[in-house]
N, CA, C and O atoms as CSV, one atom per row, in Angstrom:
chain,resi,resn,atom,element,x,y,z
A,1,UNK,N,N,-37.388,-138.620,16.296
A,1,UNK,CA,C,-37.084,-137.675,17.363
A,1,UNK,C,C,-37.014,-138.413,18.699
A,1,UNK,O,O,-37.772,-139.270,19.155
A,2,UNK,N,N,-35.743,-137.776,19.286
A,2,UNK,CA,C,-35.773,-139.054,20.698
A,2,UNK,C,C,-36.634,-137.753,21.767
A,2,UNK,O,O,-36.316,-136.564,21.788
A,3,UNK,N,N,-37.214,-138.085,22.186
A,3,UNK,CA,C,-37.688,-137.678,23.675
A,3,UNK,C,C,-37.461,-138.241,25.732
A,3,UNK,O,O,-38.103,-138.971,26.487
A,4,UNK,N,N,-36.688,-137.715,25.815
A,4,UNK,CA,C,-35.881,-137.326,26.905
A,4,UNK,C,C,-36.692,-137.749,28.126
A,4,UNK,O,O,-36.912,-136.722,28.769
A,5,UNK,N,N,-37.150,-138.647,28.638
A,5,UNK,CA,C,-38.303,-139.036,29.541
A,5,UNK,C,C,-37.912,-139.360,30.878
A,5,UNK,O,O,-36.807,-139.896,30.973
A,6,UNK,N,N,-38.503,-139.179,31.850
A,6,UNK,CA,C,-37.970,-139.853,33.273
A,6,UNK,C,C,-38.962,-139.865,34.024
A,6,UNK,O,O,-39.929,-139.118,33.874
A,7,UNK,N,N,-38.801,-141.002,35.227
A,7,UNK,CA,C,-40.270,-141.165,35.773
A,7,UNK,C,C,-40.208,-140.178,37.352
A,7,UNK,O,O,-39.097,-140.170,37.884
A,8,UNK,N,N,-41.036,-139.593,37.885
A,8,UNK,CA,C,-40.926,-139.109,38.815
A,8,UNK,C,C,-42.653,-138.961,39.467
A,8,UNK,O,O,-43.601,-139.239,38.733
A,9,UNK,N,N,-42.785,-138.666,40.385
A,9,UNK,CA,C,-43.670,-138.480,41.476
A,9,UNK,C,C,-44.543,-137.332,41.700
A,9,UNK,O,O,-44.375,-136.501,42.593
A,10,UNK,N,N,-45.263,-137.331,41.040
A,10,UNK,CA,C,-46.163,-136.227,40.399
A,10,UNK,C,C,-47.723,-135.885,40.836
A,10,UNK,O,O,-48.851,-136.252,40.507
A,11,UNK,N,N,-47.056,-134.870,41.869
A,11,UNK,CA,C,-48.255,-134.145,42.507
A,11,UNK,C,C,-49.289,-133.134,41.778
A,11,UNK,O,O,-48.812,-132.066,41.395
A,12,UNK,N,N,-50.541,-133.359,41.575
A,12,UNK,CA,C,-51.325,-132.104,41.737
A,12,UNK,C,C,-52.559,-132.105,42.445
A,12,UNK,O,O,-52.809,-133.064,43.175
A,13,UNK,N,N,-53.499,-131.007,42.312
A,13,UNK,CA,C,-54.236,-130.712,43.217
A,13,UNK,C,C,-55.578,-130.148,42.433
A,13,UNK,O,O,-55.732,-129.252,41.603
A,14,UNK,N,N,-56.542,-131.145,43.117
A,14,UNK,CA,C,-58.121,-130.891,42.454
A,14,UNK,C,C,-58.975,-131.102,43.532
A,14,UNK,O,O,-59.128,-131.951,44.409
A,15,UNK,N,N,-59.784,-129.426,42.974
A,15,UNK,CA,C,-60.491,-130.036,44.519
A,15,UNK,C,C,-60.553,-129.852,46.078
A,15,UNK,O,O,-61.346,-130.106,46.985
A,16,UNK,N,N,-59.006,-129.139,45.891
A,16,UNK,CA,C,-58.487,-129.295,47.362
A,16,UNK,C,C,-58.046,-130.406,47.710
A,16,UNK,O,O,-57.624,-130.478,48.864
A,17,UNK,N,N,-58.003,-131.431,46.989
A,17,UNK,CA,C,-57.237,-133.094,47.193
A,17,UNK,C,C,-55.902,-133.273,46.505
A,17,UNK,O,O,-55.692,-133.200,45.295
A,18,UNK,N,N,-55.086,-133.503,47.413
A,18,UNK,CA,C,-53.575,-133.727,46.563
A,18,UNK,C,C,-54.321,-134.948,45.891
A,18,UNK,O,O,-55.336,-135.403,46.418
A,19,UNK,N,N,-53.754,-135.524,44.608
A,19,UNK,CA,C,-53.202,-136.668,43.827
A,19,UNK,C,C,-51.834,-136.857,43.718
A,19,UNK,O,O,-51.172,-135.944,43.224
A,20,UNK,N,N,-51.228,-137.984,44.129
A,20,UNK,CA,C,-49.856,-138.493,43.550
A,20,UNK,C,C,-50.032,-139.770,42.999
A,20,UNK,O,O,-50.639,-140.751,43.428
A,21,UNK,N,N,-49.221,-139.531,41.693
A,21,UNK,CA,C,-49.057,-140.336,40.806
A,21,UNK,C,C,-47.673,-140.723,40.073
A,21,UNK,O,O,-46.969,-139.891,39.501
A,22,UNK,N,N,-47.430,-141.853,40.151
A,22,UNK,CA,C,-45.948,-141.921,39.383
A,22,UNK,C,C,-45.733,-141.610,37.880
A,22,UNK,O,O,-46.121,-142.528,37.158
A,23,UNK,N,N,-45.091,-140.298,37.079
A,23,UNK,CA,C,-45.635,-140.343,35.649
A,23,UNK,C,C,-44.255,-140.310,34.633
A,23,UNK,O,O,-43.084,-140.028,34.888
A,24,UNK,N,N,-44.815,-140.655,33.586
A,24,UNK,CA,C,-43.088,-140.241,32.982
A,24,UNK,C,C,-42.884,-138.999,32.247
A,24,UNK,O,O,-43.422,-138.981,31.139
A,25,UNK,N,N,-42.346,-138.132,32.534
A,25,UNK,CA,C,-42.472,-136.721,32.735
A,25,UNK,C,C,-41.661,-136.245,31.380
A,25,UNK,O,O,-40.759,-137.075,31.259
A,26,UNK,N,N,-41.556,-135.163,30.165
A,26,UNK,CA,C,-40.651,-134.744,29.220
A,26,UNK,C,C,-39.532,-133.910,30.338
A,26,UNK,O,O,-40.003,-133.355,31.330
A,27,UNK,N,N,-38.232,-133.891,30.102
A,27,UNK,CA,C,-37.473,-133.370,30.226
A,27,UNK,C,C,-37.920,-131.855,30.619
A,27,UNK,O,O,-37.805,-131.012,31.508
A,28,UNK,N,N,-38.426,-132.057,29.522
A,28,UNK,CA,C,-39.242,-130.089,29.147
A,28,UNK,C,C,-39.659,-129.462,30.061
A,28,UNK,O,O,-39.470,-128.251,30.175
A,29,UNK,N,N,-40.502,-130.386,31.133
A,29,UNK,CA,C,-41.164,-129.968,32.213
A,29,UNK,C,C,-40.354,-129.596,33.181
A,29,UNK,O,O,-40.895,-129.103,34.171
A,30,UNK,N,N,-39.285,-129.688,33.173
A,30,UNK,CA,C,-38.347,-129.428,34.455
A,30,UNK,C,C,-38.176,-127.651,34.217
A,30,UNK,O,O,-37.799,-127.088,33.190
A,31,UNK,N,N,-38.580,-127.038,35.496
A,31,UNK,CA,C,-37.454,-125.291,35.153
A,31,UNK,C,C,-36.662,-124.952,34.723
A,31,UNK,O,O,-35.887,-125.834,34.353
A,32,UNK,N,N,-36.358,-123.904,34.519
A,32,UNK,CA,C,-35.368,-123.481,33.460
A,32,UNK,C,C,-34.093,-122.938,35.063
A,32,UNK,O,O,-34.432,-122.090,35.888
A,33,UNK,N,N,-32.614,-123.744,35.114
A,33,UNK,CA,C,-32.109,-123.826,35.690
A,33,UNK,C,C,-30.683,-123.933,35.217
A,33,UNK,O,O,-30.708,-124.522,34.136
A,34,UNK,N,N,-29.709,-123.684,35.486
A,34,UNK,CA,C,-28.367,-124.148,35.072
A,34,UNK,C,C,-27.787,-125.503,35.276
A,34,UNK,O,O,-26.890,-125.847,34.506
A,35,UNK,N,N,-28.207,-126.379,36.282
A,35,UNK,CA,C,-27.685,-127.749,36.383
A,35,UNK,C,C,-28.463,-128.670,36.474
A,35,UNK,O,O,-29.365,-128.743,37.310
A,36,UNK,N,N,-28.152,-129.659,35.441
A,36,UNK,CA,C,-29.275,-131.186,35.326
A,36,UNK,C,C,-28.595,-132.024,36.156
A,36,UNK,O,O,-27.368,-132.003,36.245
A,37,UNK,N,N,-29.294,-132.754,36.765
A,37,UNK,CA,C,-28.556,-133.757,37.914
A,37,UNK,C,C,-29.513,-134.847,37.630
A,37,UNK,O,O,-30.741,-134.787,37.571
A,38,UNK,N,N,-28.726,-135.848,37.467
A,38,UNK,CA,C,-29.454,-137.598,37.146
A,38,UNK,C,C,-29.752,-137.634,38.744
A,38,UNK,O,O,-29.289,-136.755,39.470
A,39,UNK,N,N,-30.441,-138.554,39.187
A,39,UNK,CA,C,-30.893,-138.343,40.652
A,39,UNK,C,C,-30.678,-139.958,40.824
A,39,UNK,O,O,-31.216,-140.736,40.036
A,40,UNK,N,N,-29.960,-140.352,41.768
A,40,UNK,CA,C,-29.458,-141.346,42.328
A,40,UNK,C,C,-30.059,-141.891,43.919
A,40,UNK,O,O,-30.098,-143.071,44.270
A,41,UNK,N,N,-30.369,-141.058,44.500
A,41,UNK,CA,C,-31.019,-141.074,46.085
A,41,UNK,C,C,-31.864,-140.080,46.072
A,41,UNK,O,O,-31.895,-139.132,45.287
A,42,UNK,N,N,-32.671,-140.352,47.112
A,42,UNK,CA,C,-33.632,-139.402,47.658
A,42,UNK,C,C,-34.365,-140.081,48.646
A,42,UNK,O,O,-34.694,-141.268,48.659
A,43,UNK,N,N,-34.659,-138.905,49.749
A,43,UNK,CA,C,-35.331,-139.440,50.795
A,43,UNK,C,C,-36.436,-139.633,50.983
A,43,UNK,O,O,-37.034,-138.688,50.468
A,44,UNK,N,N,-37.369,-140.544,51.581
A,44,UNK,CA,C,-39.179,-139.643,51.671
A,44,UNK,C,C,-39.068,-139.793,53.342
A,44,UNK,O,O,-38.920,-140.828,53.992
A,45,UNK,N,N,-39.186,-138.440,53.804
A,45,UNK,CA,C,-39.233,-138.120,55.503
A,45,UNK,C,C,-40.185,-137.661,55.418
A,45,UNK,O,O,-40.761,-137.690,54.330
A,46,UNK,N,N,-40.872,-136.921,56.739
A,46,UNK,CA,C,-41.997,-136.949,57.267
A,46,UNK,C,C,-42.803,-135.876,56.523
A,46,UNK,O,O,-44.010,-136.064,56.375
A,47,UNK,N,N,-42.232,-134.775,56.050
A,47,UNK,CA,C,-42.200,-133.455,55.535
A,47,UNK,C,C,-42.752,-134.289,53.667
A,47,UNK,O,O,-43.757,-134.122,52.976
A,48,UNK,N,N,-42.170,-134.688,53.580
A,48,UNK,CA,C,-42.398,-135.046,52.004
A,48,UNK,C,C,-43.295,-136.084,52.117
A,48,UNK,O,O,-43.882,-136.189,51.040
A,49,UNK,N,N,-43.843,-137.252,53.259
A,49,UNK,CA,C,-44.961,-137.831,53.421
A,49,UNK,C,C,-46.496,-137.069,53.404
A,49,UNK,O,O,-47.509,-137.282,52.738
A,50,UNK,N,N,-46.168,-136.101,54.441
A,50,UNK,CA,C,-47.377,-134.679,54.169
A,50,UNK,C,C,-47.718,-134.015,52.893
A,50,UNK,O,O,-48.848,-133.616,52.611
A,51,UNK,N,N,-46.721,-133.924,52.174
A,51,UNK,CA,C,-46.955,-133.204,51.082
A,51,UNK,C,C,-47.376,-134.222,49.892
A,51,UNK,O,O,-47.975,-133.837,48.888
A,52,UNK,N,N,-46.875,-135.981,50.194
A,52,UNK,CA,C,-47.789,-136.642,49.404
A,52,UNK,C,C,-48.993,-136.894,49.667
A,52,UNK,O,O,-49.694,-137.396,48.789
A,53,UNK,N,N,-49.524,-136.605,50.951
A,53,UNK,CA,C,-50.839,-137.345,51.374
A,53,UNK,C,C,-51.834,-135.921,50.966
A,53,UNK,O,O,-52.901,-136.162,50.402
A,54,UNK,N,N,-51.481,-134.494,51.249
A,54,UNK,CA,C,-51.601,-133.607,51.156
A,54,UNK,C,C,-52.483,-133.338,52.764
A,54,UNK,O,O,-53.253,-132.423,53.056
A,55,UNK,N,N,-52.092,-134.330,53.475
A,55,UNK,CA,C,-52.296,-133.936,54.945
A,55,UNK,C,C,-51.890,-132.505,55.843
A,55,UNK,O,O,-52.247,-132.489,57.021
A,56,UNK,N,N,-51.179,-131.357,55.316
A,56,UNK,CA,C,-50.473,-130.729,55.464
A,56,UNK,C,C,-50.357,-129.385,54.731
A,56,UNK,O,O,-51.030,-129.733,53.761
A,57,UNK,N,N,-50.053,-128.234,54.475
A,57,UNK,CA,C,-50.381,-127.654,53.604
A,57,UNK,C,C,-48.530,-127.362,53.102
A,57,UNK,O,O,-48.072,-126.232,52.934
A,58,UNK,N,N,-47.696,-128.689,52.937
A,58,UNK,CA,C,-46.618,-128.199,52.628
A,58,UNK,C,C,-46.163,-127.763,51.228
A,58,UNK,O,O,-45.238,-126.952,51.189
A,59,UNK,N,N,-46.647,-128.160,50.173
A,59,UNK,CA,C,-46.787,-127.634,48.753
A,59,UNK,C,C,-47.532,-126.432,49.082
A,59,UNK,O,O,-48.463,-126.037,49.784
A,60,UNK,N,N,-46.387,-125.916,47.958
A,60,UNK,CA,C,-46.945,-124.337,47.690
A,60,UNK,C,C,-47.512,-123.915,46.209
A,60,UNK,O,O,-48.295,-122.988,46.001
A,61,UNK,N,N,-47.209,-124.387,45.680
A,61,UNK,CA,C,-48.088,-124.306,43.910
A,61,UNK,C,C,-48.141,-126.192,43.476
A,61,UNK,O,O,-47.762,-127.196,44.079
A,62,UNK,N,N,-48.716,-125.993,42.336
A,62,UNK,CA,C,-48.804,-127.783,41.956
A,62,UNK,C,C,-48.965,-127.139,40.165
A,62,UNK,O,O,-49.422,-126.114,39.657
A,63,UNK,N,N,-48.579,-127.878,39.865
A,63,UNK,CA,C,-48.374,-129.460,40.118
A,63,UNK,C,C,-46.935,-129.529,40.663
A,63,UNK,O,O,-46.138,-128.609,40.481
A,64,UNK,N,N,-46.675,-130.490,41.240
A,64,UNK,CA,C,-45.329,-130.609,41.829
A,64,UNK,C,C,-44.444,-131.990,42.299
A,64,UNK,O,O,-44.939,-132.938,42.908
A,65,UNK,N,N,-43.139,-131.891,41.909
A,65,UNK,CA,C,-42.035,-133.448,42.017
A,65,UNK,C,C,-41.939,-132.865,43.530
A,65,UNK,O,O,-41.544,-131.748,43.863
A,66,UNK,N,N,-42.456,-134.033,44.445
A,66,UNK,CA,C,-41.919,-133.697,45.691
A,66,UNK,C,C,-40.628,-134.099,46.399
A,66,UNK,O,O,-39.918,-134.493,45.473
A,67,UNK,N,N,-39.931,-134.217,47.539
A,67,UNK,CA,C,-38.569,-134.650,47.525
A,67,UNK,C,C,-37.634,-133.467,48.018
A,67,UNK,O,O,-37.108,-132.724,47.190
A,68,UNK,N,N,-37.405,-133.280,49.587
A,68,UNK,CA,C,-36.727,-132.537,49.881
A,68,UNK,C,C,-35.390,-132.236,49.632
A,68,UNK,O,O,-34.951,-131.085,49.635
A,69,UNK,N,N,-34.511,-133.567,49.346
A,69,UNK,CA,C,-32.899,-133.613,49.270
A,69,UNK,C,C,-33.223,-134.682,48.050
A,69,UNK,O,O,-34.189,-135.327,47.643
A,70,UNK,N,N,-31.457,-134.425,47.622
A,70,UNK,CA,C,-31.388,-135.596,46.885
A,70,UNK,C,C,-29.307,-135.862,46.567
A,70,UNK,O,O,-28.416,-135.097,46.937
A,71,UNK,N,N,-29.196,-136.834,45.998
A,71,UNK,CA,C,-27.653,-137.110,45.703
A,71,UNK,C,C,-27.714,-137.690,44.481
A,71,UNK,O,O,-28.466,-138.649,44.303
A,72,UNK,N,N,-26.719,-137.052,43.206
A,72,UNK,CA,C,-26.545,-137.517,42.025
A,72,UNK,C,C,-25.945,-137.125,41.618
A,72,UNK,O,O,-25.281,-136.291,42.233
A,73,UNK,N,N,-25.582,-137.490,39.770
A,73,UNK,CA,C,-24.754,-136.851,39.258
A,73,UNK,C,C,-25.279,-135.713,38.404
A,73,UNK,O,O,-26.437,-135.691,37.990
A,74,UNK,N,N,-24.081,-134.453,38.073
A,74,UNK,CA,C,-24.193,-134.096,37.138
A,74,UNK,C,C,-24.054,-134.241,35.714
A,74,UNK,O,O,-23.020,-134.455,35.082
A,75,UNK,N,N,-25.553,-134.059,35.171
A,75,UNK,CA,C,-25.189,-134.076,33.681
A,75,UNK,C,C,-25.039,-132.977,32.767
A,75,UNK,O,O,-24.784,-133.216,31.587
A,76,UNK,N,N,-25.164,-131.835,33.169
A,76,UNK,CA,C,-24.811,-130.835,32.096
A,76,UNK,C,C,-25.090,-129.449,33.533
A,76,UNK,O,O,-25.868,-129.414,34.486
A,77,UNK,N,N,-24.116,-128.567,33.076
A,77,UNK,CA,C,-24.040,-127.201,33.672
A,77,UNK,C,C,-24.103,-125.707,33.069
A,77,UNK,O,O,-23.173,-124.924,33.262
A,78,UNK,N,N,-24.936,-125.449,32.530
A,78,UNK,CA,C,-24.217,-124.118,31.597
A,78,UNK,C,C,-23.092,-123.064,32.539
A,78,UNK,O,O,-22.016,-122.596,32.167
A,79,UNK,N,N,-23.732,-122.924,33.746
A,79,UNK,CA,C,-22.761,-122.150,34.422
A,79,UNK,C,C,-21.066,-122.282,34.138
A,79,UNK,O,O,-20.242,-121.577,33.555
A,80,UNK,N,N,-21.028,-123.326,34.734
A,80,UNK,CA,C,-19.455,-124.059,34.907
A,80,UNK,C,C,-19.900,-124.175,35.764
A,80,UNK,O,O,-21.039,-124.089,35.303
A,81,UNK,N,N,-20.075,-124.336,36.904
A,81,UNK,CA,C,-20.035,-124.640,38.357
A,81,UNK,C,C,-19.618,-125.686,38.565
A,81,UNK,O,O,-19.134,-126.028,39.644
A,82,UNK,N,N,-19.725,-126.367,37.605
A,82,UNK,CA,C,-20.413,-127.903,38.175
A,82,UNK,C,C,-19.795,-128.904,36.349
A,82,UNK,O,O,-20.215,-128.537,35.251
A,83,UNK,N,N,-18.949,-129.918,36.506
A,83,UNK,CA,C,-18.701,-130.781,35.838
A,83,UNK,C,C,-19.331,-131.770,35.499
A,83,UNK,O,O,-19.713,-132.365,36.506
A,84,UNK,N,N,-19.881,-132.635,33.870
A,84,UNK,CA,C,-20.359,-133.640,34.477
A,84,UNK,C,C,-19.558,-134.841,35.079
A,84,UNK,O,O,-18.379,-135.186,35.006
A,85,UNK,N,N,-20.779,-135.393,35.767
A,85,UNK,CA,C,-19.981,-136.379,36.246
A,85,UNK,C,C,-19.593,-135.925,38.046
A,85,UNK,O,O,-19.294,-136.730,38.929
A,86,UNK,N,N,-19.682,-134.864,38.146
A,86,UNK,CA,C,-19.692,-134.566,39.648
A,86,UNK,C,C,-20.554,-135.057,40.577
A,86,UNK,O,O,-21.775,-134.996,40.435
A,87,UNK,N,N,-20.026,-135.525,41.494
A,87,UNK,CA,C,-21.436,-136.183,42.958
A,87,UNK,C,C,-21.779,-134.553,42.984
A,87,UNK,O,O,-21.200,-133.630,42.411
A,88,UNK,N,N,-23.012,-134.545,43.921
A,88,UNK,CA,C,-23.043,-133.548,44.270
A,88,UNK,C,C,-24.805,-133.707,45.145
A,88,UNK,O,O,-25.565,-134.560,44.688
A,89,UNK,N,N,-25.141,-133.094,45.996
A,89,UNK,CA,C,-26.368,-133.272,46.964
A,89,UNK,C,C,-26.940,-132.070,47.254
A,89,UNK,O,O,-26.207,-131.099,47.442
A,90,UNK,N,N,-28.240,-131.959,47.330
A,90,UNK,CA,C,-29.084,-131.087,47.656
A,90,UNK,C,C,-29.783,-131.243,48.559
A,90,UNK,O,O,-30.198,-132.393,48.702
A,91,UNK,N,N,-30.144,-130.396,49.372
A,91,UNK,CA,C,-31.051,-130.034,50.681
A,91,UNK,C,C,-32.243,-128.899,51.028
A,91,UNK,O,O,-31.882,-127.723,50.972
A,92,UNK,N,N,-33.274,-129.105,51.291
A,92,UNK,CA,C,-33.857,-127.909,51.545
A,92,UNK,C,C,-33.825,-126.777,50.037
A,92,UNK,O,O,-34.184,-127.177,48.930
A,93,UNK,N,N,-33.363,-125.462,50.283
A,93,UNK,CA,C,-33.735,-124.462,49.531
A,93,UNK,C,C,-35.457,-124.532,48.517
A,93,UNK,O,O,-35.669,-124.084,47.390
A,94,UNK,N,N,-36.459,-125.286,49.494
A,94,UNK,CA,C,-37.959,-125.175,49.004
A,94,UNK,C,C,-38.000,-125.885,48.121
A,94,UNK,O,O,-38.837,-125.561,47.279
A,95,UNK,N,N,-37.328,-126.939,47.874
A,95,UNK,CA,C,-37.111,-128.293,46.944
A,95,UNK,C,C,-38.733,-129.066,47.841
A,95,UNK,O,O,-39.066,-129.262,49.010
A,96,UNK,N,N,-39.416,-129.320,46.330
A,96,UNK,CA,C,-40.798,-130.113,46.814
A,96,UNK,C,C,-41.721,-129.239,47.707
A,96,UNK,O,O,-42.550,-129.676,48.505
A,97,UNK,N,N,-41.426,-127.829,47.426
A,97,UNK,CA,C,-42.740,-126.855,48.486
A,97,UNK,C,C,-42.883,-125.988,47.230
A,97,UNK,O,O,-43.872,-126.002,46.497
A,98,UNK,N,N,-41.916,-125.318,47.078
A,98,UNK,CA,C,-41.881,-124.180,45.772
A,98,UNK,C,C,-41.480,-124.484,44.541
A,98,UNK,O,O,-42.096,-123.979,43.602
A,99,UNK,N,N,-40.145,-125.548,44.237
A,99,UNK,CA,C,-39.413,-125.928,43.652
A,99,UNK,C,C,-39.238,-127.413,43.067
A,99,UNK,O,O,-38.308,-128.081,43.518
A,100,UNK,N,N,-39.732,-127.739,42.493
A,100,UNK,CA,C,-39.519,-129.117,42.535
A,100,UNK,C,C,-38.148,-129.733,42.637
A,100,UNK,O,O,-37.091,-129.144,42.408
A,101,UNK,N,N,-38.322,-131.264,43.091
A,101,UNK,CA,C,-37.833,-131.548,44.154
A,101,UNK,C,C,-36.864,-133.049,44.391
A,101,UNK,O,O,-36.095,-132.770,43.471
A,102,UNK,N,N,-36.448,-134.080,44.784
A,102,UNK,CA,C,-35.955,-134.814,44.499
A,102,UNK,C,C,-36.465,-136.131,44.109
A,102,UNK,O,O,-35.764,-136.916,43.471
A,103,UNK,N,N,-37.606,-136.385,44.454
A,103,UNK,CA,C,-38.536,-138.136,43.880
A,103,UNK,C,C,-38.442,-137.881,42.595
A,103,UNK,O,O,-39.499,-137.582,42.038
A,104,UNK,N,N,-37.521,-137.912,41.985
A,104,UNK,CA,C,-37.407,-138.003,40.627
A,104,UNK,C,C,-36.393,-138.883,39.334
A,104,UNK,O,O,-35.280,-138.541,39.734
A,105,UNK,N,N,-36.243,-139.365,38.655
A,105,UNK,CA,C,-34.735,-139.311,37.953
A,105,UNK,C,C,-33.963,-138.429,37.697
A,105,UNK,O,O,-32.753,-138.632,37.792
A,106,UNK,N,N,-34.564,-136.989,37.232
A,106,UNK,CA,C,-33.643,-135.943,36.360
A,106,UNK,C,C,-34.216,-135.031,38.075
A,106,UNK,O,O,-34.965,-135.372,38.991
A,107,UNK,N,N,-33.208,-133.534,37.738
A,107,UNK,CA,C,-33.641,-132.538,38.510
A,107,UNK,C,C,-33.003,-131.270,38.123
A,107,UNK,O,O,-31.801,-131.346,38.374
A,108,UNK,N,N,-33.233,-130.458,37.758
A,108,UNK,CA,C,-32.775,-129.151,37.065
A,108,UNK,C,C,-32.933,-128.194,38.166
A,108,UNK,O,O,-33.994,-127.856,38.690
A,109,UNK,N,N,-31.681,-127.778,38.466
A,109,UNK,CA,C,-31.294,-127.075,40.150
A,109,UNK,C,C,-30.817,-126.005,39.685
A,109,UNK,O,O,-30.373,-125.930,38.539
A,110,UNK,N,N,-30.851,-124.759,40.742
A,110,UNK,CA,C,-29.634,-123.699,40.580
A,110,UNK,C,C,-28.065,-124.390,40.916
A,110,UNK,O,O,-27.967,-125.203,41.835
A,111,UNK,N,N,-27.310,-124.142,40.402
A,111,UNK,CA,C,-25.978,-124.776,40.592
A,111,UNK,C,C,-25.511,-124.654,42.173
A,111,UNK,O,O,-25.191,-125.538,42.967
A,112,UNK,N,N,-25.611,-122.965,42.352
A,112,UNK,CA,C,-25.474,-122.694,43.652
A,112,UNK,C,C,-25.736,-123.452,45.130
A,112,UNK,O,O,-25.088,-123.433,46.177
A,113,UNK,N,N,-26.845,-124.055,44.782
A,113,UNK,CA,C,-27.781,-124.876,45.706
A,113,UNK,C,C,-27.269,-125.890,45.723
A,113,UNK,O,O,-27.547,-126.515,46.746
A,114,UNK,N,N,-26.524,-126.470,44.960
A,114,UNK,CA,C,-25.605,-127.423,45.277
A,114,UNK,C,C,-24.169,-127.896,45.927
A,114,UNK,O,O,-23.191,-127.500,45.293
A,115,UNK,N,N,-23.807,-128.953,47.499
A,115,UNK,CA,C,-22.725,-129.365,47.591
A,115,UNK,C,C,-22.390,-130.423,46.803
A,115,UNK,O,O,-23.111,-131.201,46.177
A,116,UNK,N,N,-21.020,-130.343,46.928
A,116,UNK,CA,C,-20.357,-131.661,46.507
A,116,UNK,C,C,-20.443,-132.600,47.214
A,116,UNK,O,O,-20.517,-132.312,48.408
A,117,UNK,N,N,-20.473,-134.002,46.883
A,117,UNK,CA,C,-20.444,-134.806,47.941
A,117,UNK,C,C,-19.118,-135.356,48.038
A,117,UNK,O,O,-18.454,-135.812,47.107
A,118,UNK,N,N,-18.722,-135.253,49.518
A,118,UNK,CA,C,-17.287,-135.110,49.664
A,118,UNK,C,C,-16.745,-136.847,49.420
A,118,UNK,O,O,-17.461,-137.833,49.591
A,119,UNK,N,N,-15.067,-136.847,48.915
A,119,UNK,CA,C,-14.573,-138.346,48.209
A,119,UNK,C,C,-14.982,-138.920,49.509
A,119,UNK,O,O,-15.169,-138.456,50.634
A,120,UNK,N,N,-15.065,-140.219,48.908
A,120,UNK,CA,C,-15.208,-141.828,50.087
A,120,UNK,C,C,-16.881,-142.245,50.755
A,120,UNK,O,O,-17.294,-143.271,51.295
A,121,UNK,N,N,-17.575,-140.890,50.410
A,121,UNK,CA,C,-19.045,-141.427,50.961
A,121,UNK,C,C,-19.870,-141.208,49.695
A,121,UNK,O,O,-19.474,-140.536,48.742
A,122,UNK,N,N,-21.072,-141.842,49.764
A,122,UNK,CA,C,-22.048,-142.366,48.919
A,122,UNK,C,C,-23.263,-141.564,49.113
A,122,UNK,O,O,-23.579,-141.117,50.216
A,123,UNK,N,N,-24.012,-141.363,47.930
A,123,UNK,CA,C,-25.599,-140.976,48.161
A,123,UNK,C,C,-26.280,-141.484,48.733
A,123,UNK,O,O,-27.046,-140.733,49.337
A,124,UNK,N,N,-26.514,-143.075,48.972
A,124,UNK,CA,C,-27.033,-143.740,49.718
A,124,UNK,C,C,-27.188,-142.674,50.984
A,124,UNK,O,O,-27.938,-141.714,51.162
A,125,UNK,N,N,-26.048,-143.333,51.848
A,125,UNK,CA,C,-25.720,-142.885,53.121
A,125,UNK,C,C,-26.021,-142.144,53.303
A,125,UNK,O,O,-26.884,-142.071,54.178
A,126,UNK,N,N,-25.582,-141.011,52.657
A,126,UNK,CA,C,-25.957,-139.320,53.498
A,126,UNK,C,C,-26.967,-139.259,53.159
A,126,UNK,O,O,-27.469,-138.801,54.186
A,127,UNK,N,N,-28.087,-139.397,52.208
A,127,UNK,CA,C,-29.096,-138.525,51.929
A,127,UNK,C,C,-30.555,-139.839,52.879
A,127,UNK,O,O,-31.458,-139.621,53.687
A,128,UNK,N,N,-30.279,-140.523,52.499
A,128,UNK,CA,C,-31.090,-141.760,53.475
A,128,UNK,C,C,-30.646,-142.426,54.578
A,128,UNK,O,O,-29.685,-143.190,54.671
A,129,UNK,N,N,-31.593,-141.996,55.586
A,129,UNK,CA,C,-30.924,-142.148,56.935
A,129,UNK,C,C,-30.897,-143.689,57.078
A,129,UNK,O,O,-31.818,-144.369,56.626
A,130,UNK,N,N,-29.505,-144.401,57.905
A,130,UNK,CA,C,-29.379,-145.454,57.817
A,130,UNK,C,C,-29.095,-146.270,59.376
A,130,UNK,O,O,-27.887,-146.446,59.532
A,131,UNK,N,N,-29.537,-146.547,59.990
A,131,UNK,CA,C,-29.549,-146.855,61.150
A,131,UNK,C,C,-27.936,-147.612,61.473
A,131,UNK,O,O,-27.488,-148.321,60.571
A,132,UNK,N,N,-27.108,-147.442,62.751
A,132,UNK,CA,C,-25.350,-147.817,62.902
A,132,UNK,C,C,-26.004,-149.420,62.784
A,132,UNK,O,O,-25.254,-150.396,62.819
């Protein structure tokens, strides 16, 4: 049996003390969502520093993949929305507060919640700020 693994950034809470830990997570664990996205970029800004240190009260349930945005591809859609193989980037919508979030490999999104990332620019770029 193959099992479907990816490593991601794995918050919980004991104690009243965040823990983060890097773990390799089953597939399984991800929500039940219409679009899998391989995760290619992601940012850690100030907002997702708080919520690793747990300096902050920005997580809202735990355990939790933190990671506000992210840029990757799609790998599977039940909707249609979404092709694989599509760029495509996420922002906000409580990604890493409510939702888990982008520090991850895999990410199982509402389709909706997703742009495309428009031809000629990169995940890099947009999703990690890059100084001119």
């Amino acid at each position: 049996m193959v099992v479907n693994m990816f490593k991601a950034i794995w918050l919980e809470q004991s104690a009243g003390q965040t823990q983060a830990v890097l773990k390799d997570i089953d597939i399984t664990a991800l929500p039940e969502a219409d679009t899998l996205v391989r995760v290619e970029w992601s940012s850690l800004n100030y907002k997702d520093g708080l919520a690793i240190t747990g300096r902050s009260p920005v997580v809202r349930k735990f355990p939790m993949i933190p990671g506000i945005d992210f840029a990757g591809t799609v790998e599977t859609c039940a909707s249609g929305a979404w092709k694989p193989g599509d760029q495509v980037l996420l922002t906000g919508w409580g990604h890493g507060e409510s939702a888990f979030g982008g520090l991850a490999q895999r990410a199982r999104v509402d389709g909706a919640k997703l742009v495309r990332l428009p031809a000629g620019l990169n995940g890099a770029r947009e999703v990690a700020y890059s100084p001119p």
